[in-house]
C-alpha positions as CSV (number, residue, x, y, z in Angstrom):
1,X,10.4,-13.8,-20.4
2,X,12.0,-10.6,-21.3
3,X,11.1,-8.6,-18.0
4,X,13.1,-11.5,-16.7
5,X,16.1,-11.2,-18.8
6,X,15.9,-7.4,-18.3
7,X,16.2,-8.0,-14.8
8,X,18.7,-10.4,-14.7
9,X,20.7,-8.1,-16.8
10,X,20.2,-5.1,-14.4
11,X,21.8,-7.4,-11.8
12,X,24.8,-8.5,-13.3
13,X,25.7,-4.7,-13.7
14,X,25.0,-3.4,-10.4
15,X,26.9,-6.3,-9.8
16,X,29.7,-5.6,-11.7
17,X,29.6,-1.7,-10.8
18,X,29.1,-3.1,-7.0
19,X,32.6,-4.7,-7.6
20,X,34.2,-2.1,-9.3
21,X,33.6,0.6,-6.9
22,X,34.9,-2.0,-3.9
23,X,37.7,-2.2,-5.7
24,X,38.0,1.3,-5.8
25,X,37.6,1.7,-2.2
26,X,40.1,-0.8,-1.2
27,X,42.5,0.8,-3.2
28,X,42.1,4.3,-2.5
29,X,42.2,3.1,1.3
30,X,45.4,1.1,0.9
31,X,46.9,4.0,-0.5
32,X,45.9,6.5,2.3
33,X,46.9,4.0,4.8
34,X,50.3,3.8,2.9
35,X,50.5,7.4,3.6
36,X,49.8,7.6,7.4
37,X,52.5,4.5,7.8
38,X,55.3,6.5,5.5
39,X,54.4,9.6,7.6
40,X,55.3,7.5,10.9
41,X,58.3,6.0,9.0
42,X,59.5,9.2,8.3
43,X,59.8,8.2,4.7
44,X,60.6,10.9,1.9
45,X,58.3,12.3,-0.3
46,X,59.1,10.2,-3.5
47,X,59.8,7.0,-0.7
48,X,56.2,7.6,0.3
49,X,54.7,7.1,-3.4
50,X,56.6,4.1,-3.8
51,X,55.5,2.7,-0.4
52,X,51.8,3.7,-1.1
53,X,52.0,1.4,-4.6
54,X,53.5,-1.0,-2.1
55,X,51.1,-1.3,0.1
56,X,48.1,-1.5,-2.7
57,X,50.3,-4.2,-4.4
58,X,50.1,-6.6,-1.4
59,X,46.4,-6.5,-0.9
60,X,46.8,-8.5,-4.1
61,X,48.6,-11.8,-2.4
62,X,45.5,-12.9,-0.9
63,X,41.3,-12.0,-0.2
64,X,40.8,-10.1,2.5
65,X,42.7,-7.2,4.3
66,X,45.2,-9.8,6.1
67,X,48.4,-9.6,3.7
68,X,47.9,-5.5,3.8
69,X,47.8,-5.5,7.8
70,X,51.0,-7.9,7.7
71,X,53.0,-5.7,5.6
72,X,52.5,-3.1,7.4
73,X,52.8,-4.4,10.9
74,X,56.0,-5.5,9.6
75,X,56.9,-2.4,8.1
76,X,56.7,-0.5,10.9
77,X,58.3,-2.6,13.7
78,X,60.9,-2.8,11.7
79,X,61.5,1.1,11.3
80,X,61.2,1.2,14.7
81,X,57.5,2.4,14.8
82,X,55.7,1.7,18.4
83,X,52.2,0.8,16.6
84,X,50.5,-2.6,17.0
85,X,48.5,-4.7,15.2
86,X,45.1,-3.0,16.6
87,X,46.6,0.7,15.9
88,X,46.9,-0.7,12.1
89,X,43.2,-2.3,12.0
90,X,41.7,0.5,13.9
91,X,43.6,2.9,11.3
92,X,42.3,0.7,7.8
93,X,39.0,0.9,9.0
94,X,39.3,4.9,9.5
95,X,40.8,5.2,6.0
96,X,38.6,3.1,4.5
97,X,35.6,5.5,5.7
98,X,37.8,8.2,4.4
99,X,38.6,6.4,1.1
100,X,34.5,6.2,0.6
101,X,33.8,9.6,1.5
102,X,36.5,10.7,-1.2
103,X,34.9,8.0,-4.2
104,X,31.7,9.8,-3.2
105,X,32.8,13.8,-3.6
106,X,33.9,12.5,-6.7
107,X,30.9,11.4,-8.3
């Protein structure tokens, strides 16, 4: 009975850690994917941190990647940026290789 608890308890923290370092992940992306669309934008350097919180803040409206590719679709058209809807999704995927690589150095 105890092997059993033991194990169930083993799961629920890999879970938990599992979650966490998602978390992470997504975050650290958003953020360098905040920096590549300032960088288009021409944004200044202090504009550029403000947009990066930005851009991790709207991942928050709603699961899944959606509300971040929206912002920033809009974002961008409306500075005048010639970058589609593919360019952005072929981009989060980049940076969120990049953002894994980085959680990994890390550690």
């Amino acid at each position: 009975m105890t092997d059993f608890k033991d194990r169930q308890k083993g799961e629920e923290a890999k879970y938990a850690m599992d979650e966490e370092t998602a978390f992470r992940v997504a975050a650290r992306r958003n953020r360098l994917l905040g920096e590549w669309a300032a960088g288009l934008m021409d944004l200044t350097a202090e504009e550029t941190d403000a947009y990066k919180k930005a851009v991790v803040q709207a991942d928050f409206e709603e699961a899944g990647d959606e509300d971040v590719i929206r912002k920033l679709v809009g974002d961008l058209t409306q500075a005048g940026c010639d970058v589609d809807e593919a360019q952005v999704r072929a981009k989060l995927e980049e940076k969120a290789i990049e953002a894994k690589r980085q959680l990994m150095s890390e550690s």
